[in-house]
C-alpha positions in Angstrom: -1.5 8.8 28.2 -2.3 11.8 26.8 -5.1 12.5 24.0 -4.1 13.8 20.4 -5.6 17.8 19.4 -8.6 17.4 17.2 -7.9 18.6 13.4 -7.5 22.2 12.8 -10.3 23.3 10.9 -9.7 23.5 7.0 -8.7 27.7 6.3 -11.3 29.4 4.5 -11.1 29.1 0.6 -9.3 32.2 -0.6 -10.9 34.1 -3.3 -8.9 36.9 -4.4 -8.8 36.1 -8.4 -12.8 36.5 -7.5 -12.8 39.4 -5.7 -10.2 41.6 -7.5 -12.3 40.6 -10.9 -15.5 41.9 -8.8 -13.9 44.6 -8.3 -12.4 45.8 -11.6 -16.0 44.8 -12.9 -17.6 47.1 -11.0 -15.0 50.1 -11.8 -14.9 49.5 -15.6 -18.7 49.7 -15.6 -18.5 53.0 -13.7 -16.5 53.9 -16.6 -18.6 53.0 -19.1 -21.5 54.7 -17.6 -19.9 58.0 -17.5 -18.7 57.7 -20.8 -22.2 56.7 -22.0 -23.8 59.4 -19.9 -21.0 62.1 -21.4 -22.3 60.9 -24.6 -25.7 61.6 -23.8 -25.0 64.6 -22.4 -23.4 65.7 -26.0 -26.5 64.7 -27.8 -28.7 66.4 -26.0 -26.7 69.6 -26.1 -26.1 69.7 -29.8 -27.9 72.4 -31.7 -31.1 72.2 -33.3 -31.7 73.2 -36.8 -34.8 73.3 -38.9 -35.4 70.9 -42.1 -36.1 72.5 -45.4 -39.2 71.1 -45.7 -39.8 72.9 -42.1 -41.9 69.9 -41.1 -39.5 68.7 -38.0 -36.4 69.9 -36.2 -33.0 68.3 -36.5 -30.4 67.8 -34.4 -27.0 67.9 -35.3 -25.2 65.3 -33.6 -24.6 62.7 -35.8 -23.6 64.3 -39.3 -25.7 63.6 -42.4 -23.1 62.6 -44.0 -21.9 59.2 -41.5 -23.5 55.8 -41.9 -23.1 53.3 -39.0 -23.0 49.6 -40.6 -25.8 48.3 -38.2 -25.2 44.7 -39.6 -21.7 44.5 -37.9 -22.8 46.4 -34.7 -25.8 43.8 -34.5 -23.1 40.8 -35.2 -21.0 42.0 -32.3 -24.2 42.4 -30.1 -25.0 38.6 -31.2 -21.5 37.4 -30.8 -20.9 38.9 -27.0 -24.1 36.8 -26.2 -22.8 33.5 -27.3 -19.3 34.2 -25.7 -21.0 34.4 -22.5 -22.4 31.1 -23.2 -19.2 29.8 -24.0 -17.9 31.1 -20.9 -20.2 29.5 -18.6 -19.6 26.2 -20.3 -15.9 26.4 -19.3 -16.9 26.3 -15.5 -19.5 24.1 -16.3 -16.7 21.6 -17.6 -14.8 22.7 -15.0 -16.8 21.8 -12.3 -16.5 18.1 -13.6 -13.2 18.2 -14.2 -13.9 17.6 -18.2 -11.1 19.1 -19.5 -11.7 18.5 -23.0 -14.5 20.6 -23.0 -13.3 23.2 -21.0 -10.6 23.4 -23.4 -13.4 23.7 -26.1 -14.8 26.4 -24.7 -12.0 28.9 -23.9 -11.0 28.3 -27.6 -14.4 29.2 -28.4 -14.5 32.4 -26.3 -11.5 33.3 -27.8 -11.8 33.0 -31.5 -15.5 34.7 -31.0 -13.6 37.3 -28.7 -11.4 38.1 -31.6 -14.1 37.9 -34.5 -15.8 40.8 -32.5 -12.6 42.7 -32.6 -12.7 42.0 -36.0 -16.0 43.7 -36.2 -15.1 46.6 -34.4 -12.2 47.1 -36.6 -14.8 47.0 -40.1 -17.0 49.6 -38.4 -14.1 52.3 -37.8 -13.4 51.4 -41.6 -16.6 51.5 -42.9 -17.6 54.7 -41.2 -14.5 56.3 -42.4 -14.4 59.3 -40.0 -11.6 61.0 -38.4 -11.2 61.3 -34.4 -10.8 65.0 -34.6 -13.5 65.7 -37.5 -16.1 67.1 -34.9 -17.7 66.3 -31.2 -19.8 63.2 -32.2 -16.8 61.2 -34.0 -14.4 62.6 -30.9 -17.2 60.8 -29.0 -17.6 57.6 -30.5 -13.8 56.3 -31.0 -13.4 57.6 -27.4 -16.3 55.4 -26.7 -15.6 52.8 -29.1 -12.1 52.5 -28.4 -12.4 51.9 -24.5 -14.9 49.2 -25.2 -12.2 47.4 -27.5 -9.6 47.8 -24.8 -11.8 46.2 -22.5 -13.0 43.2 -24.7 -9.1 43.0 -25.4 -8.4 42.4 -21.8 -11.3 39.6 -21.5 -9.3 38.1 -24.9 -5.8 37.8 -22.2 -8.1 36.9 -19.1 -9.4 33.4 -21.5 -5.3 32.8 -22.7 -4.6 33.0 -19.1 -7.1 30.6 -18.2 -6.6 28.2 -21.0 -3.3 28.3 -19.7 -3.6 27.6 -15.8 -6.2 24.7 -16.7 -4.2 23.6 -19.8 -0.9 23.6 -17.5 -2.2 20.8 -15.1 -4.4 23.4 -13.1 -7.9 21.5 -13.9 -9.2 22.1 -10.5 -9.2 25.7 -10.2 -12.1 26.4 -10.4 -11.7 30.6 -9.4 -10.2 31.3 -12.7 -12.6 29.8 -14.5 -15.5 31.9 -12.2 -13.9 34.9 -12.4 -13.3 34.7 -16.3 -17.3 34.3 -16.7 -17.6 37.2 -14.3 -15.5 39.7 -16.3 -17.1 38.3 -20.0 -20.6 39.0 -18.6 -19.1 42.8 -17.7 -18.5 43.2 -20.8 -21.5 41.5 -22.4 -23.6 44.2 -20.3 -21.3 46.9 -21.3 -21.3 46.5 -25.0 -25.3 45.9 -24.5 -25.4 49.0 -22.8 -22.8 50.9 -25.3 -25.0 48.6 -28.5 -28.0 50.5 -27.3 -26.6 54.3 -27.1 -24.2 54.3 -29.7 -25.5 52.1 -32.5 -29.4 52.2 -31.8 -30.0 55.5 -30.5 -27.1 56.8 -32.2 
């Protein structure tokens, strides 16, 4: 009589939604790093006048005449925090299979992901500049604009996971990982971009 072969051992779990989001991660905040550092580069070459009052030196970066709405730049900066949160609770519900909750919470990241679009969009029109007016509004819709791209991309990464958990795929779980990964990119990103461009100016 002849004795039956052990089990094969289970294959490794297979991680490439997680790895290839690592990945693009990692190269988006390269980009947004140079970008940031191009900027600063820019400011720190401008030239330096003198003010009438000859008290203090001026650069001329940003012109006089522009006024960032810091109110909506501050709302966005709020609003990226809480869609990280929201994020997290998706694979939080995830985890235990509470679907109705996960559900919740990609709707949420989605509707807070478009209501900062929405705040981008009221800064370009507030400020009311043109991209080819001079080198610091060439600047910041080049900066700007990549940023909304990005967060655009994170609002089709939460569809696409609404839709795989929505469609009957509850348990997976690398989605819903990966999904967090890419919204806490851009959560450092726009903190990072919130800092140089709106703050510092």
């Amino acid at each position: 009589m002849t004795a039956a072969l052990p089990a094969a051992p289970a294959p490794a779990p297979r991680r490439q939604v997680l790895v290839a989001t690592a990945i693009a991660s990692s190269a988006l905040l390269v980009l947004m790093g140079g970008m940031l550092s191009l900027w600063l580069k820019f400011r720190a070459a401008a030239p330096v006048r003198e003010s009438s009052d000859g008290l203090y030196m001026i650069k001329d970066w940003l012109p006089e005449s522009i006024k960032i709405p810091e109110v909506a730049a501050n709302t966005m900066l709020s609003g990226f925090a809480f869609v990280a949160l929201m994020a997290q609770w998706a694979v939080y519900a995830g985890k235990r299979r509470d679907s109705m909750h996960r559900s919740l919470a990609l709707i949420t990241t989605f509707l807070v992901g478009l209501a900062i679009v929405n705040a981008q969009v009221a800064v370009w029109l507030k400020m009311d500049i043109g991209v080819v007016d001079g080198a610091y509004q060439s600047m910041f819709y080049a900066v700007t604009g990549t940023m909304l791209a990005l967060i655009l991309s994170g609002l089709a990464f939460t569809v696409v996971a609404f839709f795989r958990s929505a469609g009957g795929r509850a348990d997976d779980q690398q989605v819903l990982t990966a999904h967090a990964m890419y919204w806490y990119f851009l959560t450092a990103a726009f903190t990072a971009m919130w800092f140089v461009v709106y703050v510092q100016k």
